[in-house]
Phi, psi and omega in degrees: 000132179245173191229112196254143188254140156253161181282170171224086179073225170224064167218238159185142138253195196237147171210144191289067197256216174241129186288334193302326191269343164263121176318326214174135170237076197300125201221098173348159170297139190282149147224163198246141165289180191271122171299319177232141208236332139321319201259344158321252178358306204261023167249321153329315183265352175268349182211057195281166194278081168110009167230172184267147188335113197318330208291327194247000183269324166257106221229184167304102192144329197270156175274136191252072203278117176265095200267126201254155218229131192286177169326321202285341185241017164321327168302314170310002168067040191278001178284330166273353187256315206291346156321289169285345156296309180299299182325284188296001187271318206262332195257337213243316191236346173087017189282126154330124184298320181303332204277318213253141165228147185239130180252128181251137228303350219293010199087231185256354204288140168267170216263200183283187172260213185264302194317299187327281250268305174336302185273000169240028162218339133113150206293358166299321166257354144311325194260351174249340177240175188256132177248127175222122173327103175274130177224126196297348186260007181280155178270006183247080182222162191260141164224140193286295181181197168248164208274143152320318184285357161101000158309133201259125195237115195240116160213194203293128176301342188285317180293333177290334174245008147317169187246342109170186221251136229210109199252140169243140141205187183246114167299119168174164197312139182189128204280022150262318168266358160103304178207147160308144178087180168080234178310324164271035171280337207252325176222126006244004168356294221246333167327142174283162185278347132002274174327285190336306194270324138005275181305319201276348168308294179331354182279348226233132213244105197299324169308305199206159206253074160205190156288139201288138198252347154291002160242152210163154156324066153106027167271115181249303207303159188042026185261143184291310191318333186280304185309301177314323184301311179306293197308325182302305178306330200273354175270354170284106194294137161074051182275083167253191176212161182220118192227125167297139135226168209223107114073327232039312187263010177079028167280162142289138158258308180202162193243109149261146183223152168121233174330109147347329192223339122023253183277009169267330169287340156293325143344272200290023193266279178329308167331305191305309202275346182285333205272324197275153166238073211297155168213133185328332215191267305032119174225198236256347214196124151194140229244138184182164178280057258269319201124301182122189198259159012284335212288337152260045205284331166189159172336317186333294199226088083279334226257012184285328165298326158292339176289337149320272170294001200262007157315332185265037175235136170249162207309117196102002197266173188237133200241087169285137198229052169312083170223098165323319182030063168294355196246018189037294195234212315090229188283157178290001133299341195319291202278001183303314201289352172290328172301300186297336154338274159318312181276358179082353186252049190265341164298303152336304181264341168305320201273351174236017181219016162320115183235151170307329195262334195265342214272316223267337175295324220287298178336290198274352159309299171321320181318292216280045129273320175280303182214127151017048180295129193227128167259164205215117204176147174267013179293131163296134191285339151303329210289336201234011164289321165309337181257017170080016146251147206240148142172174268213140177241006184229106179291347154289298180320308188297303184284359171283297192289339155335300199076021217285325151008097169090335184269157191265129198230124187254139168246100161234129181313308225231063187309353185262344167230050176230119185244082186278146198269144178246121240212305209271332195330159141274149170260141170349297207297311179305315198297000000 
């Protein structure tokens, strides 16, 4: 027996296995994090990718909306860039502190409270620039035009009208927009909740009560939800982008700045070579991680680690699940969608009351249809017996319903930055 630790929340646990029976124990590629993460940032922004130098696209005078990536995306770490994105803005281009607002993304998410917007710009650039919540419900949103794709694009006004918008996010994987980050700081970041759900429809298969199979984990080409998302960005005056990627252990790794849309596909290039993972074969059984919190923080934004791992899993295989989800569903529709579940009308309502939350249910439905899903969790295990999932707060228990015995078993710690490659099949005889 070897004894595997996962993160849990913001602790870890442990699970006992037979060594005999794991195939791979998976881990993203190594990279060394970034050492000085001031002088990364401000060379990046003197010399971004398809644009002219920030120093010189902003001067003294200009207004600035510095758009930040929410509570939810904290592994990015935006406490540690947003310091030195302001310093250069006031020291490096001469823009007034009064001139810069920092607007934060959130979506459809509501926003923090003060303690939040502190810790995720840190109290030196709370007492000094004005930071403020973007809310998808306001009646004050400016609107750019519609998308080719029929999107109507509504976003926060201070950023429509600034002279210009200056986007933080993190480039990573994401099983509707293909990757995360770039372009989504604007939709659905920044966005009325209309706009949002428009674009986020497109996840819904026009045809079938299924997922549009044209979207998907690092699918850009034809996925509408991307395009739409681009086209959306591109109606956004003054437009840069500052796009992070992170690492394995969840550091900064590397900074792309510039095109909008550019240097965020330079990102998810990089994204691609720390994350993938080639592997021989598919198995029978595979055991993960959320990362631990925020990223497992509810069903919501954790179950995003299966859209990750289950390329290494086959079909009908059992699928371990580490997501503490102190925060359960996520918004308080997630378990709503169980009525409609049940009654047989979820499709109906998906298709004329589309919500993200609802999308995200829809999903992890689709999961525990494909495969044995078991969580190791504080969720109650009724709230997710209706979606075909079980789960367990005692790790003897979890693994008795496993059945692990004889199955071939992939160990990945960190299920949020492991994209495993099937390289491979093997035939019985070969196995």
């Amino acid at each position: 027996m070897k004894t595997y630790r996962f993160a849990c929340g913001s602790g870890t646990v442990e699970f006992p296995l037979e060594e005999k029976n794991i195939i791979g124990e998976l881990h993203g590629n190594v990279v060394e994090p970034i050492s000085d993460i001031r002088k990364e940032l401000w060379a990046s922004l003197d010399a971004p990718i398809d644009s002219a130098p920030l120093c010189r696209r902003v001067t003294p005078g200009s207004t600035v909306a510095l758009v930040v990536s929410d509570m939810s995306r904290f592994w990015m770490r935006q406490d540690l860039v947003v310091p030195h994105l302001v310093d250069y803005l006031t020291q490096r281009c001469g823009v007034r502190e009064r001139d810069i607002t920092i607007v934060i993304a959130n979506g459809t998410h509501t926003g923090g409270d003060e303690a939040e917007l502190r810790t995720l710009v840190t109290d030196a650039v709370y007492d000094r620039i004005t930071v403020e919540n973007h809310n998808c419900e306001s009646e004050d949103l400016v609107y750019l035009g519609t998308t080719p794709h029929g999107t109507p694009v509504s976003i926060n006004r201070t950023a429509a009208l600034a002279d210009m918008v200056i986007c933080l996010g993190a480039a990573t994987h994401h099983v509707m927009a293909g990757f995360g980050g770039g372009r989504k700081s604007i939709l659905p970041g920044i966005s009325g909740r209309e706009t949002i759900f428009h674009n986020h429809a497109f996840s819904l298969d026009a045809a079938a009560l299924r997922s549009n199979p044209a979207v998907g984990n690092g699918i850009l080409q034809g996925n509408p939800l991307h395009e739409d998302m681009c086209e959306a960005a591109g109606l956004v005056k003054n437009l840069f982008m500052v796009n992070l990627v992170m690492n394995t252990q969840m550091r900064l790794a590397a900074i792309f700045s510039g095109h909008y849309l550019t240097s965020w596909e330079q990102a998810c290039r990089t994204v691609n070579r720390i994350y993938q993972v080639d592997v021989p074969r598919k198995a029978d059984v595979v055991i993960t991680s959320c990362g631990g919190f925020p990223k497992d923080i509810s069903l919501y934004q954790g179950t995003k680690a299966i859209d990750n791992v289950e390329s290494a899993l086959k079909p009908g295989g059992t699928l371990i699940l580490v997501i503490e989800a102190r925060e359960g569903g996520g918004p308080a529709e997630y378990f709503g969608w169980s009525k409609d579940l049940l009654a047989g009308t979820i499709e109906r309502r998906l298709r004329e009351h589309f919500t993200v939350a609802g999308y995200v249910f829809f999903l992890n439905c689709e999961q525990a249809q494909r495969y044995n899903i078991l969580l190791y969790s504080s969720i109650d295990p009724k709230a997710v017996e209706p979606m075909g999932i079980r789960a367990f707060s005692d790790v003897d228990a979890l693994l008795e319903a496993a059945r692990l015995p004889g199955k071939t078993i992939y160990v990945i710690p960190n299920g949020s930055t492991v994209i495993p490659h099937v390289v491979k099949e093997v035939s019985a005889n070969e196995a």
